[in-house]
N, CA and C of each residue as an Amber inpcrd file, in Angstrom:
protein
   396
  29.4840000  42.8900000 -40.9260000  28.7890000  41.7090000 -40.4320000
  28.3240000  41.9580000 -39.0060000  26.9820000  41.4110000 -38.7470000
  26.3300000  42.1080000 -37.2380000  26.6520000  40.9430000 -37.1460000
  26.8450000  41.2580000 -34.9880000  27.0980000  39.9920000 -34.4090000
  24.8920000  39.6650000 -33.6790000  25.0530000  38.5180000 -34.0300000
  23.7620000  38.0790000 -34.0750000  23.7520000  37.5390000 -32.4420000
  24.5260000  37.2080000 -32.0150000  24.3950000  36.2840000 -30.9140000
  24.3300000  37.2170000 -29.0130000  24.6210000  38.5700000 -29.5780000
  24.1150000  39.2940000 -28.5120000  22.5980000  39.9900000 -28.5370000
  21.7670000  40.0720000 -29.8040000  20.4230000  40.0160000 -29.9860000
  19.5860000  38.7380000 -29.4760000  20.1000000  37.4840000 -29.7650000
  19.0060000  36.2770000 -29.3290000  19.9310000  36.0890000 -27.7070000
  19.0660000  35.5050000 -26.7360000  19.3580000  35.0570000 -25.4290000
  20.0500000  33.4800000 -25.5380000  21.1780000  33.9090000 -25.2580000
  22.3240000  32.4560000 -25.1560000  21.5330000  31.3940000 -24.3860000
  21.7520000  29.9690000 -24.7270000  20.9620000  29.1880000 -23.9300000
  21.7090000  28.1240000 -23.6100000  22.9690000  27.9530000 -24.2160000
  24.2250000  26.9600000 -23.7730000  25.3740000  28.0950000 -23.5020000
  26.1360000  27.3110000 -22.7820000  27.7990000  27.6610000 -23.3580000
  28.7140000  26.8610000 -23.7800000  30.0920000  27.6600000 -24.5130000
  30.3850000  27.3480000 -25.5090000  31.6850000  26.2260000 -25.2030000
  32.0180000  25.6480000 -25.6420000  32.7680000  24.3940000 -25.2940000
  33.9480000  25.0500000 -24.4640000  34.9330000  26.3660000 -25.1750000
  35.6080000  26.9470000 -24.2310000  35.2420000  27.1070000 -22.5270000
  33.6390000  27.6250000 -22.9740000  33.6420000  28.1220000 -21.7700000
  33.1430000  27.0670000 -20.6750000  32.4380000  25.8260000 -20.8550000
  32.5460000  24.3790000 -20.1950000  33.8000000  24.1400000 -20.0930000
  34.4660000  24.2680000 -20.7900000  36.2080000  23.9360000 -20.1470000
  36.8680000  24.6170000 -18.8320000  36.3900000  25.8450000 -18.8840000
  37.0400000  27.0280000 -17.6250000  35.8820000  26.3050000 -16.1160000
  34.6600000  25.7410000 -16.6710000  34.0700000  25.5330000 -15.8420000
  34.7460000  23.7550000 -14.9600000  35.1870000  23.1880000 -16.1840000
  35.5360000  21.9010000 -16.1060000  36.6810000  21.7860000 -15.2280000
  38.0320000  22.9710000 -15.5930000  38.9600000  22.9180000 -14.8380000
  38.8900000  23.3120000 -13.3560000  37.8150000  24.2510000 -13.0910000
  37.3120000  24.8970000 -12.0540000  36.3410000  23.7920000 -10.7580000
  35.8330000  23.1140000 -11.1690000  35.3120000  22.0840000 -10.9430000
  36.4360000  20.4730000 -10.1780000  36.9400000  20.6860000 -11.4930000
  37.8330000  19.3790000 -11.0620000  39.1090000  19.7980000 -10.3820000
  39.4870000  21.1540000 -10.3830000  40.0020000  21.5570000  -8.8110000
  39.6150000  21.2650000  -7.8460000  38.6950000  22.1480000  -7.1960000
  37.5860000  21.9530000  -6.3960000  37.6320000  20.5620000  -5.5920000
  36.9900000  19.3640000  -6.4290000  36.7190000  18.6490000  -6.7020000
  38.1070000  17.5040000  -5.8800000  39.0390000  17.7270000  -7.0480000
  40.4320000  17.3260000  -6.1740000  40.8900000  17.3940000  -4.4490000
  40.2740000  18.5540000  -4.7630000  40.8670000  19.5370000  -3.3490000
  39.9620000  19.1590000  -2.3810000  38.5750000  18.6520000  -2.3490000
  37.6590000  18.1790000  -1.5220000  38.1840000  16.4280000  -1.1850000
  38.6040000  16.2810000  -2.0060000  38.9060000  14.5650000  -2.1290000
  40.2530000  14.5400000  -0.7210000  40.8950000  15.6040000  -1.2940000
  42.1900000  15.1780000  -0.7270000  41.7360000  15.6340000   1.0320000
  40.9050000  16.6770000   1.0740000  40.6960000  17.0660000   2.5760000
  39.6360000  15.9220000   2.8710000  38.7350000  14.6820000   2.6200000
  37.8350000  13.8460000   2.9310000  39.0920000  12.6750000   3.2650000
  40.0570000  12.7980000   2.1520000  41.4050000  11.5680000   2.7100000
  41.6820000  12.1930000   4.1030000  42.1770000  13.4640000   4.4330000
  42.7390000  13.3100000   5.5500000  42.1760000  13.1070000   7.1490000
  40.4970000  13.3840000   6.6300000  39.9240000  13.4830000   8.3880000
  39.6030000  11.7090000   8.0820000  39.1060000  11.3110000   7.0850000
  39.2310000   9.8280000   7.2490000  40.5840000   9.0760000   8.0650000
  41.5020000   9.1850000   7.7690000  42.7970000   8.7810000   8.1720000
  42.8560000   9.6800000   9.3260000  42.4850000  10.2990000   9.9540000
  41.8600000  11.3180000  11.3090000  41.6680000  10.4550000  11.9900000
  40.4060000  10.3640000  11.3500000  39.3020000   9.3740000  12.4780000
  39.7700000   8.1940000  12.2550000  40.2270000   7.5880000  11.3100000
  41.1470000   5.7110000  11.6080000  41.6320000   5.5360000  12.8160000
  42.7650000   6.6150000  12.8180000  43.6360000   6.7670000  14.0690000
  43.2860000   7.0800000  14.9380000  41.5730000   7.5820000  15.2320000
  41.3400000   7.9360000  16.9220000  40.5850000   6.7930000  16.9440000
  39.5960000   5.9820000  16.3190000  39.5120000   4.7820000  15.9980000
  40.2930000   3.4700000  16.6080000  41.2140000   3.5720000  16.2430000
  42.2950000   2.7930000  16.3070000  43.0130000   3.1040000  18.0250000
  42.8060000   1.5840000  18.9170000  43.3110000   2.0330000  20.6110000
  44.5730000   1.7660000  20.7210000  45.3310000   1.1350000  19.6670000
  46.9220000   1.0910000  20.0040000  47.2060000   0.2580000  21.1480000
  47.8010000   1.0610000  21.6980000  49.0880000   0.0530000  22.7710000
  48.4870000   1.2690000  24.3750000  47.6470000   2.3450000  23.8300000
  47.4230000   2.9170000  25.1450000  46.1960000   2.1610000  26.2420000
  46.6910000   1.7430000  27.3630000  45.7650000   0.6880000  27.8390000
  45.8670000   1.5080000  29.5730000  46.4330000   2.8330000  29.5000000
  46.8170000   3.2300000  30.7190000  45.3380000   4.2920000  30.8480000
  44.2410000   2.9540000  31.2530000  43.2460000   4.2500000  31.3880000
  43.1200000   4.8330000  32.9950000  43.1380000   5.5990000  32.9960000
  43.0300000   6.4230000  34.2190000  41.8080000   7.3870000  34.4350000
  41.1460000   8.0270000  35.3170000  40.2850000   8.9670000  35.6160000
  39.9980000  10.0120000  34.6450000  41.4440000  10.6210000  34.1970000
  41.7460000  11.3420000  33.2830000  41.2930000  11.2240000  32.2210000
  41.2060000  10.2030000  31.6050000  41.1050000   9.3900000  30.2230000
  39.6800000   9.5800000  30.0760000  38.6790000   9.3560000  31.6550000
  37.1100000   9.6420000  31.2660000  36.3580000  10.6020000  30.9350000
  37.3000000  11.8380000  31.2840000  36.9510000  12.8980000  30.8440000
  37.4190000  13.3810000  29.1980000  38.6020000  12.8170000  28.7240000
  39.2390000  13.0950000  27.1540000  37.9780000  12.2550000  26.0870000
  37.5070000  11.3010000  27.1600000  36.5370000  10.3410000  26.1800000
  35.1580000  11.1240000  25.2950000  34.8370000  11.7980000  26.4460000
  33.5730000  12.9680000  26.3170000  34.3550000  14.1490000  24.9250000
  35.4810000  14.5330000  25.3960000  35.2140000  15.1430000  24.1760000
  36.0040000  14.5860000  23.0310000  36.4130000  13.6800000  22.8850000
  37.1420000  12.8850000  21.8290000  35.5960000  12.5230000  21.2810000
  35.0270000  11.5740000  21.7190000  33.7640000  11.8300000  21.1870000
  32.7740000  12.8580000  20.2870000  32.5150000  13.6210000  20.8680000
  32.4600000  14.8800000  20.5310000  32.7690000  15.6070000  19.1940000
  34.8960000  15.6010000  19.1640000  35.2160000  15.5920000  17.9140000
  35.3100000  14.2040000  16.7480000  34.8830000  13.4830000  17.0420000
  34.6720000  12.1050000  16.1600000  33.2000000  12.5910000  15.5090000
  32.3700000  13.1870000  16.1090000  31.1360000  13.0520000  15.4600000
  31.2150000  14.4490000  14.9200000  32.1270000  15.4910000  15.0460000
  32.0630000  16.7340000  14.7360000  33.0030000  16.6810000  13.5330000
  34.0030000  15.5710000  13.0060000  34.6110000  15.1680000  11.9480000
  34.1820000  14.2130000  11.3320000  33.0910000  13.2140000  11.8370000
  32.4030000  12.5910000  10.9090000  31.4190000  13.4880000  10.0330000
  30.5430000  14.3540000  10.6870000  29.8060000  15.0900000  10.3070000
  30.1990000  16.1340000   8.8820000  31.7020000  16.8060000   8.6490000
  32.2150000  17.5380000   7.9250000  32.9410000  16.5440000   6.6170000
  32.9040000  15.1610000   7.2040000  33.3260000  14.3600000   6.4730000
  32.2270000  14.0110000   5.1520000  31.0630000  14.0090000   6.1750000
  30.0430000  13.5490000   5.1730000  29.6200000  14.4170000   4.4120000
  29.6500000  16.0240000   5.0460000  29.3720000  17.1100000   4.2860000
  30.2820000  16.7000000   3.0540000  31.9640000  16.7910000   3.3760000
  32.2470000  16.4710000   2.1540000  32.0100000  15.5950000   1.2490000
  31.5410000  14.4320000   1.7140000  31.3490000  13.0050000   0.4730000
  30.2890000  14.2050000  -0.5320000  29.4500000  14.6850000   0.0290000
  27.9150000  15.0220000  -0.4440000  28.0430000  16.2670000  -1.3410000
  29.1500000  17.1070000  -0.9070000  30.0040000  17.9540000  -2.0020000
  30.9200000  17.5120000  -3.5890000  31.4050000  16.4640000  -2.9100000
  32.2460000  16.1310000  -4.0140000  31.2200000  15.0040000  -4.9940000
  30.1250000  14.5280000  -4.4610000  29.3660000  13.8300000  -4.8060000
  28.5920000  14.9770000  -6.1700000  27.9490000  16.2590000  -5.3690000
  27.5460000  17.0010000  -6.2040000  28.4820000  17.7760000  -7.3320000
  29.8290000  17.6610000  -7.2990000  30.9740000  17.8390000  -7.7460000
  31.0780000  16.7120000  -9.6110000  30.6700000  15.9950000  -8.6380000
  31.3360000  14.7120000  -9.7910000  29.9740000  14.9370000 -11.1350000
  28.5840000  14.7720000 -10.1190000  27.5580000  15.5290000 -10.9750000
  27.5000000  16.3960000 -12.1120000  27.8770000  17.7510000 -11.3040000
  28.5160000  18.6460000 -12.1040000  28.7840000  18.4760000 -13.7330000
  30.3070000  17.3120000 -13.1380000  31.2710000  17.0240000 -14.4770000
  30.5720000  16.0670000 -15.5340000  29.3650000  15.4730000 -14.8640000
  28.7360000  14.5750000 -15.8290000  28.1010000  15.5480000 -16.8160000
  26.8070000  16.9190000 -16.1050000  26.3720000  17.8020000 -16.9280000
  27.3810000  18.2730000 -18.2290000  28.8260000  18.6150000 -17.5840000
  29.0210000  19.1690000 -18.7120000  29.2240000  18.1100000 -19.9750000
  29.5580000  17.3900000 -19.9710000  29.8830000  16.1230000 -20.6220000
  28.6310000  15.2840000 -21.0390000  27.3090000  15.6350000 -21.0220000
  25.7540000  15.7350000 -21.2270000  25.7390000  16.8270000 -22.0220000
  26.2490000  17.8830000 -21.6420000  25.6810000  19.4080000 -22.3120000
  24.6550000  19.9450000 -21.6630000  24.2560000  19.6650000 -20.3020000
  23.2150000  20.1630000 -19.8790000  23.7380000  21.1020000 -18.4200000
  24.9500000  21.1340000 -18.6650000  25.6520000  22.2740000 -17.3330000
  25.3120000  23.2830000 -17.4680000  24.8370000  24.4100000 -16.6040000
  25.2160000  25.2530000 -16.5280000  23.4180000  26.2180000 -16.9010000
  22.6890000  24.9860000 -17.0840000  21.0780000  25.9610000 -17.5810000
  19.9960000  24.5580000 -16.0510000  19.4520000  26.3670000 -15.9470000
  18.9110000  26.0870000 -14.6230000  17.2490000  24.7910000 -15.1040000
  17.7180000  24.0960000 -14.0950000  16.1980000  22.6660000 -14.0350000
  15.2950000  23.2450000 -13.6570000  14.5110000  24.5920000 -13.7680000
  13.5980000  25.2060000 -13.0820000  13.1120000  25.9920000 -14.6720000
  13.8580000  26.8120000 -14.6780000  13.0130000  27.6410000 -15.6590000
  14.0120000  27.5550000 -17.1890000  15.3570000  26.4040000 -17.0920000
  15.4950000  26.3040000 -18.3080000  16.4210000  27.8750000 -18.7360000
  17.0460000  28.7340000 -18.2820000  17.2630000  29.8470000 -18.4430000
  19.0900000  28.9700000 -17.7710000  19.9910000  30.0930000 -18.7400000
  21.5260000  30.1000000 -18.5280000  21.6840000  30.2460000 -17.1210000
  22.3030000  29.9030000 -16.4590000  23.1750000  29.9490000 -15.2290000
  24.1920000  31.0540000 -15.4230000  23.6270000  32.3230000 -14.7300000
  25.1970000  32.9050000 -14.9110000  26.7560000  32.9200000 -14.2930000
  27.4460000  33.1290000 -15.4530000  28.7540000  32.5840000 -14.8850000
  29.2650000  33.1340000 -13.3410000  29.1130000  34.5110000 -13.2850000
  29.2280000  34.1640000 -11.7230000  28.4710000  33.9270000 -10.7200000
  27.8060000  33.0910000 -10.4410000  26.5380000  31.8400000  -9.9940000
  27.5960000  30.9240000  -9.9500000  27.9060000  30.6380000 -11.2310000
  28.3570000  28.8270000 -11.1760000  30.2970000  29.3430000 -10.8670000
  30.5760000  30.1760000 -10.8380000  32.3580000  30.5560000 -10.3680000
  31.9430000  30.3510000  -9.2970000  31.0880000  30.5980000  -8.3380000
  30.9180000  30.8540000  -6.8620000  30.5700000  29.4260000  -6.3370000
  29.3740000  28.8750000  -7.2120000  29.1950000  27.9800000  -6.4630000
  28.7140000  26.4180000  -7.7520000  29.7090000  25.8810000  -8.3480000
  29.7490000  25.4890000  -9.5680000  28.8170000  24.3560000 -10.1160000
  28.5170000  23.4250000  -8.8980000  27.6970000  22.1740000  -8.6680000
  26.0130000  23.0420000  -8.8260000  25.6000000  23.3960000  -8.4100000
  24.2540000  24.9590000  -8.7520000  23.6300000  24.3670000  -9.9790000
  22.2020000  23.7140000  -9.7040000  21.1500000  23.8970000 -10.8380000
  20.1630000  24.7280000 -11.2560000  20.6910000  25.4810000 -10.4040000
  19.3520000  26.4490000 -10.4960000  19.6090000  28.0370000 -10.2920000
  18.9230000  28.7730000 -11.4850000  19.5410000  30.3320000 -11.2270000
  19.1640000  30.8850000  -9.6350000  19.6000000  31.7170000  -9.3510000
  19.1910000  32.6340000  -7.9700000  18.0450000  33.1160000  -7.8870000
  17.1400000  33.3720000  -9.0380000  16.1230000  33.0920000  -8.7860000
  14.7040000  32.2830000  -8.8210000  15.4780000  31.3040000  -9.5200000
  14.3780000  30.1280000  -9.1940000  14.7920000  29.0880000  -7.6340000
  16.0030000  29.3590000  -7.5560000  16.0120000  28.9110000  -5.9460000
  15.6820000  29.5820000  -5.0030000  15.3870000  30.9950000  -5.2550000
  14.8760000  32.1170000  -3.9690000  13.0920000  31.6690000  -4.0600000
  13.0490000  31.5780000  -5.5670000  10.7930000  31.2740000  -5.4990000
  11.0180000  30.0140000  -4.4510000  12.2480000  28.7390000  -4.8570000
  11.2580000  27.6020000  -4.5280000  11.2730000  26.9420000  -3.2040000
  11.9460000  28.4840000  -2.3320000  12.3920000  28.7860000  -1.1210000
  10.7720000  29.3620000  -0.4260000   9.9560000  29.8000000  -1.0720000
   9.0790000  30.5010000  -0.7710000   7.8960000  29.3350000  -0.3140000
């Protein structure tokens, strides 16, 4: 019996292999959530003036760069919403059936493309043309 399926060009993958992608994903995914909990609860607490009311000279200078890192952890914060956002995406495709094949030319995503970078609609080279 010939195997037929390495002659024609694969154009899905196979429920196994949406699963390795699924678990891979909703790691990820987890793991972004839990680091967006902690600079949130970061920034609450620099947020938050407490009971310190001893401002001094000193204090005008910590302001400048407390500042500074508030907008330099808001900023990584939002990166993350916008990750895990494209994350959650992701998990809808596979659960569509449309994970993993590029919105450009319709061609498989190869698997290491989407191991590297899993949220990815588009092969490497239809994002290098539409770079051009």
């Amino acid at each position: 019996m010939m195997n037929t399926g390495s002659a024609e060009e694969k154009t899905r993958y196979s429920e196994e292999e949406l699963k390795e992608f699924e678990e891979l994903i909703t790691k990820k995914l987890d793991d972004t959530r839990s680091e967006l909990n902690y600079i949130r609860e970061a920034l609450h607490k620099r947020n938050d003036p407490g009971t310190d009311v001893t401002s001094g000279s000193s204090k005008l200078m910590e302001d400048g760069a407390d500042t500074s890192e508030k907008e330099s952890m808001s900023q990584l914060a939002a990166r993350l919403q916008k990750f895990a956002t494209q994350l959650e995406n992701a998990l809808i495709r596979i659960k569509n059936g449309t994970y993993g094949v590029c919105i450009d030319t319709g061609k498989l995503i190869p698997k290491e493309r989407l191991r590297a970078v899993p949220h990815t609609q588009q092969t490497i080279e239809a994002k290098l043309m539409k770079q051009r």
